[in-house]
C-alpha positions in Angstrom: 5.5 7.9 -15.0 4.4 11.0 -16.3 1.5 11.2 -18.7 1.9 14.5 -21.1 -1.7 15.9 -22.1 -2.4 15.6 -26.3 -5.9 16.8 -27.7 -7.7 14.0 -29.6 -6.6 15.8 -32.9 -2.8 15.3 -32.1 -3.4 11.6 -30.9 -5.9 10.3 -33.5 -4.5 9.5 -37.2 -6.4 11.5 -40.3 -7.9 8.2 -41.6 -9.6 7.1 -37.8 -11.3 10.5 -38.0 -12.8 9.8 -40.9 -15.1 6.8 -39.5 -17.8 7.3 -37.6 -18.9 5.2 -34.2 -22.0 5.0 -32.4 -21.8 6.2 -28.8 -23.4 2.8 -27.4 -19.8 1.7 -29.0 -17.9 4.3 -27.3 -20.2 3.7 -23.8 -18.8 0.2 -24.0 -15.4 1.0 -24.4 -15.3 3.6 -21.7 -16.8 1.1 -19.1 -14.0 -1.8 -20.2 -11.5 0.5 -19.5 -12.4 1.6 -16.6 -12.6 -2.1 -15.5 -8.9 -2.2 -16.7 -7.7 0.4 -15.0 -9.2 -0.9 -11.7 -7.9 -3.9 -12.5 -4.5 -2.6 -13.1 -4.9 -0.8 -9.8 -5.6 -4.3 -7.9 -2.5 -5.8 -9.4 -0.5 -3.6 -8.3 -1.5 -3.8 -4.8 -1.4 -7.3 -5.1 2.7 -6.5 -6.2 1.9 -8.8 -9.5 3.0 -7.7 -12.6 3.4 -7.6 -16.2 2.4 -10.9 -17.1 -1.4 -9.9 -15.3 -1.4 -6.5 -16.7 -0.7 -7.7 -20.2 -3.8 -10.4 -19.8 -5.6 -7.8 -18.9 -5.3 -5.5 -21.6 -6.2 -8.3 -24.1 -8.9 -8.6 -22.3 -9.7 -5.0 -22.8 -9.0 -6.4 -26.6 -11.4 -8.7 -26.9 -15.0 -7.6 -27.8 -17.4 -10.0 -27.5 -19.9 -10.1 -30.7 -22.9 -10.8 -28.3 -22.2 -8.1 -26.4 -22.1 -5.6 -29.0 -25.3 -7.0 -30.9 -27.4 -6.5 -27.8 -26.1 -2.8 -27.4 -27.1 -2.0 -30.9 -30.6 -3.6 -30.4 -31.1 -1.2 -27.4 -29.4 2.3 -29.6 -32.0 1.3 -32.6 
């Protein structure tokens, strides 16, 4: 598979740029998907496929509403 390099301007739509996000939100996303991509990485090895992967991206997905209350308590 071959992965073709885009700046964020290209890849982002005009409205997303628009908003703006904390970085403990951005923090949090970063560390989910690097625990998807090592997770995708184990699944591989394992030789298990899409069905695993796919769980594993909604789990990437799902934010849980505790989670991100305590990381706004510690940014404030």
């Amino acid at each position: 598979m071959q992965l073709e390099k885009k700046s964020l301007r290209e890849t982002i739509n005009k409205a997303f740029l628009k908003e703006t996000v904390n970085r403990s939100t951005v923090n949090y996303f970063k560390s989910k998907l690097g625990q998807l991509l090592a997770n995708i990485e184990l699944a591989e090895k394992k030789v298990e496929y899409e069905e695993e992967i796919n769980q594993l991206i909604n789990d990437l997905y799902k934010i849980n509403p505790e989670e991100m209350s305590i990381i706004e308590e510690v940014v404030d």
